[in-house]
Every structure is written in structure tokens, then in C-alpha cells.
C-alpha positions in Angstrom: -36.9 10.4 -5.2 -39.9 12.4 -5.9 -41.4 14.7 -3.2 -45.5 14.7 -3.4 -46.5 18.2 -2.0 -49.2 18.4 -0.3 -52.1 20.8 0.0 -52.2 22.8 3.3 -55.9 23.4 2.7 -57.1 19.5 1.9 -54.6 18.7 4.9 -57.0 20.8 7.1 -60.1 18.7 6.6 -60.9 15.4 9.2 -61.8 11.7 8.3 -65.9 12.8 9.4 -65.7 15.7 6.6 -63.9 14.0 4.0 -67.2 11.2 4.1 -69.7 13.5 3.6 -71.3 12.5 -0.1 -71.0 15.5 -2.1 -74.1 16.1 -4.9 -73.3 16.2 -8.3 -73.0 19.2 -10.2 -73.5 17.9 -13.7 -76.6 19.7 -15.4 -79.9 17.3 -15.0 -81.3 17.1 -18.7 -85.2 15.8 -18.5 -85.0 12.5 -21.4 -86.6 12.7 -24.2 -88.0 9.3 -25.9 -90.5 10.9 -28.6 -93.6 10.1 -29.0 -93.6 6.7 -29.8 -94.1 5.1 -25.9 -97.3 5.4 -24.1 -98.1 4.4 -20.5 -102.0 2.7 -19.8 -103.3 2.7 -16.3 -105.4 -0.3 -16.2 -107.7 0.7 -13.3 -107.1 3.8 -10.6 -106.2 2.8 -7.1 -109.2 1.5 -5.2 -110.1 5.0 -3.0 -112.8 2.4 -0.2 -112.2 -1.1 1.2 -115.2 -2.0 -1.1 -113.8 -0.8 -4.2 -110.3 -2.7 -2.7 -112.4 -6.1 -2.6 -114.2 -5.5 -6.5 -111.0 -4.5 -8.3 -108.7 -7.4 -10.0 -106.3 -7.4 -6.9 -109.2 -8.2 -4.3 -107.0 -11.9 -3.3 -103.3 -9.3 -2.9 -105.8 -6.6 -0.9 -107.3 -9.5 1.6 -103.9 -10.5 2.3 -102.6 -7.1 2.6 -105.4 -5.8 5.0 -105.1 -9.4 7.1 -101.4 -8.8 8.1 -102.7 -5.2 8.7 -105.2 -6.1 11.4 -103.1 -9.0 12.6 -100.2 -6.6 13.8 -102.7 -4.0 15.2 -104.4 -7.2 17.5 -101.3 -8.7 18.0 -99.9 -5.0 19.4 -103.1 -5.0 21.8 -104.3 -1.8 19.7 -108.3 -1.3 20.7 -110.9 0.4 18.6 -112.6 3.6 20.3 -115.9 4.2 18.6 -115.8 7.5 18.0 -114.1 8.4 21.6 -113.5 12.3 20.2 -117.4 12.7 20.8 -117.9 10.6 23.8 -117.8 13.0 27.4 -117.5 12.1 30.7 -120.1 10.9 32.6 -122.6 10.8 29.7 -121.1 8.1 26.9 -118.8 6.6 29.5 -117.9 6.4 33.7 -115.1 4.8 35.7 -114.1 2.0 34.1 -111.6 -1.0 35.9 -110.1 -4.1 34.9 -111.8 -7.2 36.9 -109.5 -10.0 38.3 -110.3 -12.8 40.0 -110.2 -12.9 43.7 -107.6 -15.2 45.6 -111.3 -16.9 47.0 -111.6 -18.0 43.4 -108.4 -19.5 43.1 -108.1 -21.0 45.6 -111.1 -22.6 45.3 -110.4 -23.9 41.8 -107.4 -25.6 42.6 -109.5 -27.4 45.8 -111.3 -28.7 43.1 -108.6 -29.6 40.8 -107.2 -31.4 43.6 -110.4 -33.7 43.9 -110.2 -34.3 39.7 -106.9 -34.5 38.9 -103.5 -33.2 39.9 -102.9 -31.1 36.3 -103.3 -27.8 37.1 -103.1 -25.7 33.4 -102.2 -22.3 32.9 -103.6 -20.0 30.1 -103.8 -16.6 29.2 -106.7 -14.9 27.4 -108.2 -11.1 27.4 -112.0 -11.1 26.4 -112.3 -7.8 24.9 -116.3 -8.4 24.0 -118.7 -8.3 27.0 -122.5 -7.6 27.2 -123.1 -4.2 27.2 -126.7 -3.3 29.5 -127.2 -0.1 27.8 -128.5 0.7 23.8 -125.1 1.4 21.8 -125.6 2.6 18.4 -122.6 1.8 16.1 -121.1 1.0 12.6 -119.5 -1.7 12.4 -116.2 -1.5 10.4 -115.8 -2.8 7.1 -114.4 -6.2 7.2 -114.6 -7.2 10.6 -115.7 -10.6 11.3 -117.3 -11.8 14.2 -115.6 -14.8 15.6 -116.7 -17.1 17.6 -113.5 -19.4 18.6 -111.1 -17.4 20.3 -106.8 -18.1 20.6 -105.8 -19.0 23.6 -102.3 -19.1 24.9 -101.2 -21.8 26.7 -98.7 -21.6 29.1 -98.5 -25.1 30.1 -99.0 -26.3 34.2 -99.0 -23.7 36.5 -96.2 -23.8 38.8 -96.3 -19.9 40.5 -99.9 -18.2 40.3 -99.9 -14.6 41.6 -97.0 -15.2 43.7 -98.3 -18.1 45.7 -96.6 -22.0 44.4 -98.1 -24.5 43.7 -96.5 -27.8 45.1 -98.0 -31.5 43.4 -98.3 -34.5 44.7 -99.8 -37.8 44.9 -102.2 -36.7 47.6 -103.2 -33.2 45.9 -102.3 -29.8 45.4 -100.6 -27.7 47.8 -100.2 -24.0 47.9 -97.2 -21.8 49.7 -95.5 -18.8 49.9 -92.5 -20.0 51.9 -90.7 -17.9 49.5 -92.4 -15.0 50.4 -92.2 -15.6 54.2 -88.4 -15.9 53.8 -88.0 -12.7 51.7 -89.9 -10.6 54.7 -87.8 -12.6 57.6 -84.4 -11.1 55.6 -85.9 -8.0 54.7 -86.9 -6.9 58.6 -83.3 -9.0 59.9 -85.3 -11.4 61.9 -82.8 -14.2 60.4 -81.7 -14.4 63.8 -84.3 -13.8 66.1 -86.0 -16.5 68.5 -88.8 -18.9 67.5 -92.2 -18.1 68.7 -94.5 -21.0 69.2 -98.1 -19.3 68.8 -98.8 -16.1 66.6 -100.3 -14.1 69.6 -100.1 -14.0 73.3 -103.7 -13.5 74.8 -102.7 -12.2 77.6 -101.5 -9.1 76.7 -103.4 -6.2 76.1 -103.1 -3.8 72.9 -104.8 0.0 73.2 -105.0 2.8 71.1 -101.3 4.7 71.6 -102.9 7.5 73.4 -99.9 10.0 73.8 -99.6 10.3 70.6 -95.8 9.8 70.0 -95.5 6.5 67.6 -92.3 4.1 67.8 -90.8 3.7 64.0 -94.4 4.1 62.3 -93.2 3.8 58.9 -91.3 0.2 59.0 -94.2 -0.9 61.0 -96.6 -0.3 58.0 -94.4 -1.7 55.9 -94.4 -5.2 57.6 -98.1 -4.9 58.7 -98.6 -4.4 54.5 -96.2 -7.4 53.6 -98.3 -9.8 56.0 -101.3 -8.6 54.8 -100.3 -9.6 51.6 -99.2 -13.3 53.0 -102.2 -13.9 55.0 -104.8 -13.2 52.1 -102.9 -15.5 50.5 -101.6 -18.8 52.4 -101.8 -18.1 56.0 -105.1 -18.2 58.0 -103.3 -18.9 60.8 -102.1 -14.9 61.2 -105.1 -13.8 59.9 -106.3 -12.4 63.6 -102.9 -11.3 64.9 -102.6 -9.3 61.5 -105.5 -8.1 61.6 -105.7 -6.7 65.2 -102.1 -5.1 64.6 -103.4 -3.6 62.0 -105.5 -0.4 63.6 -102.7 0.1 65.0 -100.7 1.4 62.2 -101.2 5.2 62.1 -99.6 5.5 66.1 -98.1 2.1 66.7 -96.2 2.2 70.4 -93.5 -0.6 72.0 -96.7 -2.6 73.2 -97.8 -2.7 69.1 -94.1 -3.9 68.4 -93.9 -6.7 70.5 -96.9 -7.8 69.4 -96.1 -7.5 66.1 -92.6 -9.1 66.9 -94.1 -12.2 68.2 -96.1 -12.6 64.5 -92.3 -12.3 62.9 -90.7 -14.6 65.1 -93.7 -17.1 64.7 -93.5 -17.4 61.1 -89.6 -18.1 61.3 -90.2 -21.1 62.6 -93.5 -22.0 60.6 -91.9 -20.9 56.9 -92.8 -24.5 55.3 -96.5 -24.2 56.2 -98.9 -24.9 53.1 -102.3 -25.4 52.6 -103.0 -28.7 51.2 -105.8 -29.7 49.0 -106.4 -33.6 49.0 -109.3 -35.4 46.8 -110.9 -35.8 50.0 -113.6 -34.5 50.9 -114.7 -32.6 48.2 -117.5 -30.6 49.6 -117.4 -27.0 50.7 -117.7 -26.6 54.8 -117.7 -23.5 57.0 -117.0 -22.1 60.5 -118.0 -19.5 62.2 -116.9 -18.3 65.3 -116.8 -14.5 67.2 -115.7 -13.0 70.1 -117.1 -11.0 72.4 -116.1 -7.9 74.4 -113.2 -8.6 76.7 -110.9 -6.6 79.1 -108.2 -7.0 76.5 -110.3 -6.3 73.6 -111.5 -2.8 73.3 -115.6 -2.0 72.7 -115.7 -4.4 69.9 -116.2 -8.1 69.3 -114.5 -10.1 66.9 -116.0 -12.1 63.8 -114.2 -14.8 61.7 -114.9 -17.6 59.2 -113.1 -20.3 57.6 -114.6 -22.5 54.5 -112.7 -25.5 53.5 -112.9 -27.4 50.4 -110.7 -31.0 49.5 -109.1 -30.3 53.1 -107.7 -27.1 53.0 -109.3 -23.7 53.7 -110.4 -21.7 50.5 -111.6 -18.5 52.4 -111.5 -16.6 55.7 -111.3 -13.7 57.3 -110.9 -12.0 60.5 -112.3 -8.5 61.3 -113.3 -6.2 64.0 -117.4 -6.1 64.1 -118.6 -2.8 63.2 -121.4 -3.4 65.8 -121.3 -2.8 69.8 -123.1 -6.3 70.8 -124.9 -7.0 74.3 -123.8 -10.5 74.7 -122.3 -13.3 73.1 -125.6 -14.5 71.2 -125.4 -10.9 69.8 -121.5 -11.0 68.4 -121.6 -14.6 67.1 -125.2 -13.7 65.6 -123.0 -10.7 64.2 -120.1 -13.4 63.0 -122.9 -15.7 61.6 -124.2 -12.8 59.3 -120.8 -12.7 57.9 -120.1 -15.9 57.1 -123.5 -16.0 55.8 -122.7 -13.6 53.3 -119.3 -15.1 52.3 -121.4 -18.6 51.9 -123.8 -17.0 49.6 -120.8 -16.0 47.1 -119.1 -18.8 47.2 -122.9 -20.2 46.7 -123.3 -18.6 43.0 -119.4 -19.0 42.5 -120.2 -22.8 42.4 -123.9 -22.8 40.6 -121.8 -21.5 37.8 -118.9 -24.1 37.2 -119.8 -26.8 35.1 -117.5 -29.1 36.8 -119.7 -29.2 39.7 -122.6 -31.4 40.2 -125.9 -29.8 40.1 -128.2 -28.7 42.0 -126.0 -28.0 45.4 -126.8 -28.9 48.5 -126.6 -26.3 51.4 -123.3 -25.8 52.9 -122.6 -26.9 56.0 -122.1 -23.7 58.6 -120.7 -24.6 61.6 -121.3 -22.6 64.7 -120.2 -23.1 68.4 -123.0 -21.3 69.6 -126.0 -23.2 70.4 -128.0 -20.1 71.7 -127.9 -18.6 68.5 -128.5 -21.6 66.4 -131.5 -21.9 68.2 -132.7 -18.1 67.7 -132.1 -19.0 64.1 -134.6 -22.0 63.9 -137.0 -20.0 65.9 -139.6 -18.1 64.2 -140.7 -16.3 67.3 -140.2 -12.6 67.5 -138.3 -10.3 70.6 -139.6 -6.9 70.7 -136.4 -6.7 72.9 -133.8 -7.3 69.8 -132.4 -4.4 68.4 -133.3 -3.6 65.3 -129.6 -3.9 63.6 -129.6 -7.3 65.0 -133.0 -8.0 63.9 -132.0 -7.6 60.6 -129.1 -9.8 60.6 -131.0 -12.4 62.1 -133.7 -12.3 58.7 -130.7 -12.3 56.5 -129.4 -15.7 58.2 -133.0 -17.1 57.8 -133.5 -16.2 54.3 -130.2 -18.0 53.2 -131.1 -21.0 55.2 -134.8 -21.5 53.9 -133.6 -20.6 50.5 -131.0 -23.7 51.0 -128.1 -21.7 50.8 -126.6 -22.6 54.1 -127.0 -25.0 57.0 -126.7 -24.4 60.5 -124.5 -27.0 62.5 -123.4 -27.4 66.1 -119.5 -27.7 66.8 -117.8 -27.1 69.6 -115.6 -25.0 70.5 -112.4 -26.4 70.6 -113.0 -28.5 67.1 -114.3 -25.1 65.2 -111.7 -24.2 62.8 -112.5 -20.6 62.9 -111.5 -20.2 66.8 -107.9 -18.7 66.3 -109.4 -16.4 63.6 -110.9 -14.3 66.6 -109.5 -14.7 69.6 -105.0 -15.9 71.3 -104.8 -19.5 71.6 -102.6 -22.1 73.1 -100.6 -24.1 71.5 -102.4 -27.2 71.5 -105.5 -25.5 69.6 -103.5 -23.6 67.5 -101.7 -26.7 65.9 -105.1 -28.7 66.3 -106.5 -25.8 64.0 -104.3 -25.0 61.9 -104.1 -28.9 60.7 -108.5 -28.4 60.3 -107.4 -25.2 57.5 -105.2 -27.3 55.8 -102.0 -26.0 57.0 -99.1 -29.2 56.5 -95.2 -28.4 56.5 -93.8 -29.3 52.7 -90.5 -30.5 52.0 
């Protein structure tokens, strides 16, 4: 038997060092071949895109500089011109990235339900809009103006901005039952007991004068998650929301049952959607305000509802910034509103292709005949203030320009009743099936 010895230094080293590449120490000697080879350079290496597209390789240089701009579009990468010499507030401002408003949406898929059913999805960034003022620029070298764009489809919509979208053979419906469910868990009202109406009219909500607020931070966070679900799906909170919300910043036990109510009403209403039929497919709206009362504060109450296939497309409900007289003063006050909100949705449709042209007025619905008659009157009160003057000339300017028309309804068929004022339960189902609102399976 032979022993091996072994090398107390090498034995030192670990499995990491012994890996290491070592460089070779064997003298480098430049080679020689004489003087017999000789290397030609047919043509130096184009310095310009130009000289890239007039040498012999133009066809390898197109293709090189395509895949080249196709990763740079595909990676979203954007072209400043010459952003190192541009300041602020000279060569460029403020600048924001326009979506479309749930309004616009919504009213979309009213008119997809009076088409079809097929509701498609796609996904496009136009990078290219008009520019008002005089740019001067170069253009860089190879770019080509197209003008076909890609477009990715994403095939039927099923979930737009959180809100579903449920088909059927009757139309399109839209819910956030989802969403309801995930604030019911959230706040632990899994358990709580069913409210039938969203607010109770008879009790009265002031300013938290002593100043000491009850659990102000969880009730911002469920005023801001019903916000959310009332701009989207549910009209029929849109007052209850809305008057709890001034409340936020000193909120006291009076706020919270209030707001409890809201909570406990939406447990038992979590399959409401609003449902777009084919029928009828013209664009209505109610109007509808309420004045000072003992309950109420100093100011009245405006809301609106327009409703398009069947289902309401836009509303809102909101304090009035104005301290009115009378009742002809606040719903004038509402009717200036809704006005405005008519004249946008006005333009919104004079622009879709899909929609017959010229339009007819819409059809404004108002409970109040006192001020439909101021309206159509061309007779002047030295006695009306001059704010409400001026609402009154904006009303008959969208009405002689065909905008809108003025319509008598009463009060317990306007939709737009439980957008400013409690309700019993009778009128609040009875309104809530006039915006639409249907329990889905």
C-alpha cells in the first residue's frame, strides 16, 4: 500500500478558491504572417441615418432600425423635443391625462343596449393630439406618419372600472354588488339589521357644534367608499351620501346613525343594478330641489336624474350654494343645474356617429309649475335677484337654442325626488324602479 502525502498548504484552500480561473502565464507573441495578406475595407461605417439608407446594406439597416423603434414603442418610450431647453411655464404647463367620465360610460352602454347586446373592450393611447399653439420642430429622420393605428382588443367587456357588466336578453345591466359586499365585511355590518329606506326624514343632522368628533377617521373612510359606489351604480344613496358627507371633518353619534342607516340599507339592497333595455332609447331628465326646512340647515337641495334605454345615465345630488326665498327660487336654482348637465350630455351626443342627427331637445322634467311658467315668460321682475336672474337667462337660452325642453311632472312620478329630500318607502321603490334600479340574479 502506498501512502499519497498530502500538501498542508493546497489542503488549506476551499472548493470557491480552487474555481477561480487562473490567467495564463505563457509569454503572448504578436503573429507574424508577412507581407503577403492584405485586408480591403469596402466602404466605412455609415456615420448618419442617410448615409445608413445609400450604402449597400440600406435593406440589413431598415430592418435593423425597425426592430429598433419597435422595442422603443412597444416599451411606451416618448420623444421629448428638445425637453433640456423647454422651462416651466414658458414651453410647457400642467399637463394631466384625460379619462372618460363614468357619465360617458354609462351612457354608451344605454346605447349599446338599444343596438345590440356586444359590448367590446379595447385599449388604445393616442399619443398625437392638435396642438393650439405654433410649435416649431424637426422631424426625425425616418419617422412616418401613420394613419391606421393598432388597436388591442380585449374582447367583451365584462368588468369596466370596477363596475360589471351583466347581459341579457333584455339589455345591459351594470352593478357593483361586489363592491357593496366588500364595504358590508370591511365595516362588520354582516350582521347588522336590514334598513328599508336609505334615510329617515325625520331626523335632524347639524353641524357637531362641541367640537369633540365620534371615530372621525372610519367615518371618512366609509363616507369615501360610498362615494365611490354612488358615482357609480347607486342613485338611490346619492342624497343620503351626500348630506353625510359635510359632516366628515366633526362627525357626532347623530352623523353615525345616520350613516348607519345607509349601511344597513344597502345590506339588504346588494343585488340592485341599473338596467339598460332597448326601450326607450331617448335621453330624459328630472329635476327636482328642495327647499329650506327645519331639518335642513340654510340651504336648499338640487338633484337631477337623466335616463337613457331605461336606466339612469347621470345624477347628482348637492347642497345649493345659494340662500333661496322660496321654492320657485331653489327649484329655479335645481333647474340651472340640470340645465347645465343637459347641455353636456347635449354635445356628448352631437358627436357620436351612432346617433341620429340633428337631436331633438331633451325632455326636462320639473314638478314645479311656477317655475316652468317663469321660464316661458318673457316678462321681467325688477324684484328677482340678480343671481337668480341670471340663472333664469341661462335656462332660456338652452331652451330657445333647443337644447332642452321644459315638462310638467308631478311630484310623486319625478325620478329625481329621493335625490333631494327622505322618502317613504313606497316612493322610494316607485323611484328607484324610474332610475333603472332591478335586483339581478
Amino acid at each position: 500500500m502506498t501512502n499519497v502525502g498530502v500538501n498542508p498548504n493546497s489542503a488549506s484552500l476551499t472548493h470557491e478558491e480552487s474555481d477561480i480561473p487562473r490567467r495564463s502565464k505563457r509569454a503572448r507573441v504578436v503573429k507574424d504572417f508577412g507581407s503577403d495578406f492584405v485586408t480591403y475595407n469596402i466602404e466605412d461605417d455609415p456615420v448618419t441615418f442617410k448615409d445608413a439608407m445609400a450604402s449597400l446594406e440600406a435593406k440589413q439597416w431598415k430592418e435593423a432600425v425597425k426592430s429598433e423603434m419597435d422595442s422603443i414603442v412597444s416599451n411606451g418610450t416618448w420623444i421629448g423635443g428638445k425637453g433640456f431647453k423647454q422651462k416651466e411655464g414658458i414651453d410647457y404647463f400642467d399637463t394631466y391625462s384625460p379619462v372618460a367620465r363614468l357619465t360617458t360610460i354609462r351612457v354608451l352602454i344605454a346605447l349599446a343596449s338599444c343596438i345590440t347586446s356586444r359590448f367590446t373592450r379595447c385599449e388604445k393611447t393616442f399619443l398625437y393630439g392638435e396642438l393650439e399653439e405654433e410649435i416649431y420642430m424637426d422631424q426625425p429622420e425616418g419617422f412616418v406618419a401613420h394613419d391606421k393605428f393598432e388597436m388591442k382588443d380585449m374582447g367583451e367587456a365584462d368588468v369596466i372600472l370596477g363596475i360589471k357588466l351583466i347581459r341579457s336578453t333584455d339589455g345591459i345591466a351594470i352593478s357593483q354588488s361586489h363592491y357593496v359586499e366588500k364595504i358590508i365585511e370591511k365595516f362588520g355590518y354582516q350582521n347588522s339589521r336590514i334598513a328599508k329606506t336609505p334615510y329617515d326624514s325625520s331626523v335632524a343632522l347639524f353641524k357637531n357644534e362641541s367640537g369633540v368628533s365620534v371615530a372621525q377617521l372610519r367615518y371618512s373612510q366609509i363616507i369615501g367608499s360610498l362615494q365611490y359606489l354612488t358615482n357609480g351604480t347607486r342613485p338611490d344613496i346619492s342624497f343620503s351620501v351626500s348630506k353625510l358627507a359635510r359632516y366628515t371633518s366633526c362627525p357626532d353619534k347623530t352623523h353615525w346613525g345616520a350613516l348607519d342607516r345607509v349601511l344597513r340599507y344597502l345590506k339588504g339592497t346588494v343585488s340592485l343594478a341599473i338596467h339598460y333595455g332597448r326601450f326607450p332609447a331617448v335621453l330624459e331628465g328630472y329635476s327636482d330641489a328642495s327647499w329650506i326646512a327645519k331639518n335642513s340647515g340654510s340651504n336648499g337641495c338640487s338633484g337631477y336624474v337623466f335616463t337613457l334605454g331605461g336606466g339612469a345615465v347621470s345624477w347628482k345630488s348637492a347642497k345649493q350654494t345659494l340662500i333661496t326665498r322660496s321654492t320657485f327660487e331653489a327649484e329655479l336654482c335645481a333647474l340651472d343645474t340640470t340645465g347645465t348637465e343637459a347641455e353636456w350630455l347635449f354635445g356628448l351626443l352631437s358627436q357620436l356617429p351612432i346617433v341620429s342627427q340633428p337631436l331633438p331637445p331633451i325632455a326636462v322634467h320639473c314638478d314645479s309649475q311656477t317655475t316652468i311658467a317663469k321660464v316661458r315668460s318673457r316678462k321681467y321682475n325688477q324684484k328677482t335677484k340678480r343671481h337668480i336672474q341670471v340663472r333664469l337667462k341661462s335656462i332660456r337660452a338652452l331652451v330657445s337654442d333647443r337644447v332642452i325642453g321644459i315638462d310638467f311632472v308631478g311630484t310623486k312620478d319625478n325620478v329625481a325626488d329621493p335625490l333631494t329630500k327622505g322618502l317613504d318607502l313606497s316612493q322610494v321603490n316607485k323611484s328607484r324602479l324610474g332610475m333603472g334600479l332591478k335586483t339581478h340574479q
